[in-house]
N, C-alpha and C positions, 0 to 999 in steps of 0.2 A: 493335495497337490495345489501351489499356485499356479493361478493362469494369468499369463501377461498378455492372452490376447488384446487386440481394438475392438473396444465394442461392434463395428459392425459386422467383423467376423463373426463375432457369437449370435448375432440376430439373423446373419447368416446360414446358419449352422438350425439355429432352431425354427427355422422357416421352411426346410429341408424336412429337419423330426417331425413336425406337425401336416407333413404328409404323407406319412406313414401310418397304416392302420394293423402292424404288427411290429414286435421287439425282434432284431435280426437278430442273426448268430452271428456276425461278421459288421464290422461298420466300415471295412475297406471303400464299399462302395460310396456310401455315405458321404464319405471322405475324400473321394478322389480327386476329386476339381479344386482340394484345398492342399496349399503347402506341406512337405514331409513337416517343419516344424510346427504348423498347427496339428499337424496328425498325430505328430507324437504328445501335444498336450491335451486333447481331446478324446484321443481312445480309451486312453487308459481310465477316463474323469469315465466315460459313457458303460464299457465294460463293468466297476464297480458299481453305478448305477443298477445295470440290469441284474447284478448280482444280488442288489437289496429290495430289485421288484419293482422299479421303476419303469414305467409304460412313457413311451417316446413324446407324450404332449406332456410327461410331468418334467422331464430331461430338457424340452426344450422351453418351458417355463421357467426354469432356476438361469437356463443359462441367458436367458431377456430378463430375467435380476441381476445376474453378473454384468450385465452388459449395460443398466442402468447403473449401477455401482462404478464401470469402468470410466464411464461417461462423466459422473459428479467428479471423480477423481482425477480425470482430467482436465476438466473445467477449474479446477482448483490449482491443479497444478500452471496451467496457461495463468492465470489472474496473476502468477507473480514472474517478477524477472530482476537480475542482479543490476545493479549501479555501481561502479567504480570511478573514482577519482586517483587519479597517479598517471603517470608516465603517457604519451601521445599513441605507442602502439597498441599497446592492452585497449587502446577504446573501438580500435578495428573489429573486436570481439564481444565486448562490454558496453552499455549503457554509460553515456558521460553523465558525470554526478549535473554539473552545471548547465549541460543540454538538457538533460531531464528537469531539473527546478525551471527550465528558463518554458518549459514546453508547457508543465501544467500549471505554471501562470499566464500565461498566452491562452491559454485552452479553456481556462476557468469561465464558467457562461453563467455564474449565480454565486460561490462564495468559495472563499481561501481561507487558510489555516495555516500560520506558520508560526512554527515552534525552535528556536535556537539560542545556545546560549552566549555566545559572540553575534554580535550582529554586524557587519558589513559596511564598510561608510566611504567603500572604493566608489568609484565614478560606474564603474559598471552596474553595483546594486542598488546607488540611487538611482538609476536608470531605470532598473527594475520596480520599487518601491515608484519612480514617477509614472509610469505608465498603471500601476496599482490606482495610486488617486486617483488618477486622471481615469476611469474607466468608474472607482466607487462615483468620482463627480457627478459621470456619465450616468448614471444607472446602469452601467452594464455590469458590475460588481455590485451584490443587494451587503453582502456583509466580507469583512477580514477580521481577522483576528489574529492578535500579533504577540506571540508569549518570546521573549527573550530575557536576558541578563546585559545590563549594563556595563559591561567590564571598563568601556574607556575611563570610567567617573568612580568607580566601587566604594572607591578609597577616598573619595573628595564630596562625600552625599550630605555633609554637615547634619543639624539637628535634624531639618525634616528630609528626610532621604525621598520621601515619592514626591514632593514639593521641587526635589532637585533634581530628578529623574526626571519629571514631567517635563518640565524648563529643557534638558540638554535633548531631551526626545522632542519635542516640537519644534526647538529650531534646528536640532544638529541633524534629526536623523530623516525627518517627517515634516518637512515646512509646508506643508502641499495642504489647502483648507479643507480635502473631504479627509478624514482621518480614520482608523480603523481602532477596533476594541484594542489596546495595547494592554497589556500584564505582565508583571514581575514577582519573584516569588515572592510572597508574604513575608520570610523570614529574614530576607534583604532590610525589607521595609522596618519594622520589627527590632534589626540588630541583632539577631544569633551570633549565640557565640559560632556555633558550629558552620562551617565552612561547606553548606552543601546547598546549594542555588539552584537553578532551571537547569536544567542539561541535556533537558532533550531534542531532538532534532527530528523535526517532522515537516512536511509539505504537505496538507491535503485541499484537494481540490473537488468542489461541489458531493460535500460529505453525503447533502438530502438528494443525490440525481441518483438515477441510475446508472450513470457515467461519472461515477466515483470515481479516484484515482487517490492513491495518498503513497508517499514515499516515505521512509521510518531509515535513518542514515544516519552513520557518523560524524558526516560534517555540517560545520557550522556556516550557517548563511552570511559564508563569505568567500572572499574571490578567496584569500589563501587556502583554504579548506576544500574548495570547491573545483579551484582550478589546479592546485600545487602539490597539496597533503595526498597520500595515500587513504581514501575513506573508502567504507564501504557503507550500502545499504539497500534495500527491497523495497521495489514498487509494485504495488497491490493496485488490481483491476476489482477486486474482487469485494463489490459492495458494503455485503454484512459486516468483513472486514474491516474495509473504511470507517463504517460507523460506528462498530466497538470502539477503534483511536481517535473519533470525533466525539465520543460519549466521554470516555477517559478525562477530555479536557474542558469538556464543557461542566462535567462530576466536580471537576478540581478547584472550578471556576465559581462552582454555587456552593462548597464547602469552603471558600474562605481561604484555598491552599495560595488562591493568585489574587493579588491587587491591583486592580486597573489602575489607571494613570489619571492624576486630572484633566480636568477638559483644556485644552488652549484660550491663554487669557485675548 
């Protein structure tokens, strides 16, 4: 049988068993100060119990397991929450895509991660990117890291592509003197034939705290995407998590997959 109790029913429940120094015939009693619906997920667990020899401190030891189990499971389930971009009422219900990027860069108190393959070059997200410098300037930002795709320039990269990159990203995108790690994908740089670029879309925010936060979303770090598109995507509280997708990119980074940018002349 599942049981959906709240963990602290069950520690409840087995705080109750472990003052018992016999196995009843009846757990009515047992039971009575709890819910008909925990009654009925509990007797029936307890009855089988005593069926297989089970003494009231072993009954109420599995169920302070249960109740540990219920607890991680919940704790995991709380670390995430949906984000939607689209339409002004659905945000009455839903995380706004662009309230949530604009919150864990605000919030950031040691270092950002941003991963997109469009990048933004409205007045609103160099707004954002200005307050970025302006804060790496500061020292209140120790590191950024900045993985996109070039799309305005793709097609106009001439012989040396990250020479041309470099160039339209420090004046066009990033004119601001504290600069963060920028990367693009290798295979831009390179010339592949095949037509398959950065494409991921990520916000993480102070990946080493224990106030991780990172976002994993369909849109692109831009207003169109951010304010207009229908996207979706999940914001994770949830540590270990964060820094699996901060490992991910840092892996990518020291195999070669991403090419920094040169430094500004």
């Amino acid at each position: 049988m599942s049981l959906t109790l709240p963990a602290q029913t069950l520690r409840a429940v087995a705080t109750d068993l472990r003052r018992l120094n016999y196995t009843p015939t009846s757990w009515h009693g047992l039971l009575a100060n709890h819910s008909e619906s925990i009654r009925k997920q509990l007797e029936p667990l307890l009855v089988e119990m005593v069926r297989e020899g089970a003494h009231p401190r072993l009954m109420a030891l599995m169920l302070d397991r249960l109740a540990d189990a219920q607890e991680v499971l919940q704790r995991e389930r709380n670390a995430w929450s949906f984000v939607w971009s689209g339409p002004d009422p659905l945000h009455a219900k839903t995380a706004d895509t662009f309230a949530t990027v604009d919150q864990l860069i605000g919030e950031a108190r040691s270092s950002l991660l941003i991963a997109t393959y469009n990048i933004g070059l409205s007045s609103e997200f160099r707004s954002l990117f200005a307050s970025i410098a302006e804060r790496l300037d500061q020292g209140r930002l120790k590191r950024v890291d900045l993985f996109f795709h070039p799309k305005q320039i793709e097609n106009d990269l001439g012989s040396s592509p990250i020479a041309s990159i470099s160039k339209w990203f420090h004046q066009e995108v990033w004119p601001w003197p504290a600069k963060p790690h920028a990367y693009v994908d290798r295979r831009l740089v390179i010339g592949s034939a095949e037509r398959c670029y950065q494409h991921a879309k990520v916000v993480i925010a102070d990946a080493a705290l224990p106030e991780a936060k990172a976002l994993v979303t369909s849109a692109n770090f831009s207003e169109t995407a951010q304010r207009h598109n229908f996207e979706a995507g999940w914001l994770t509280t949830s540590t270990p998590r964060v820094q699996d997708i901060s490992k991910q990119f840092a892996l990518a980074v020291e195999q070669g997959l991403f090419q920094p940018l040169e430094n500004a002349n």
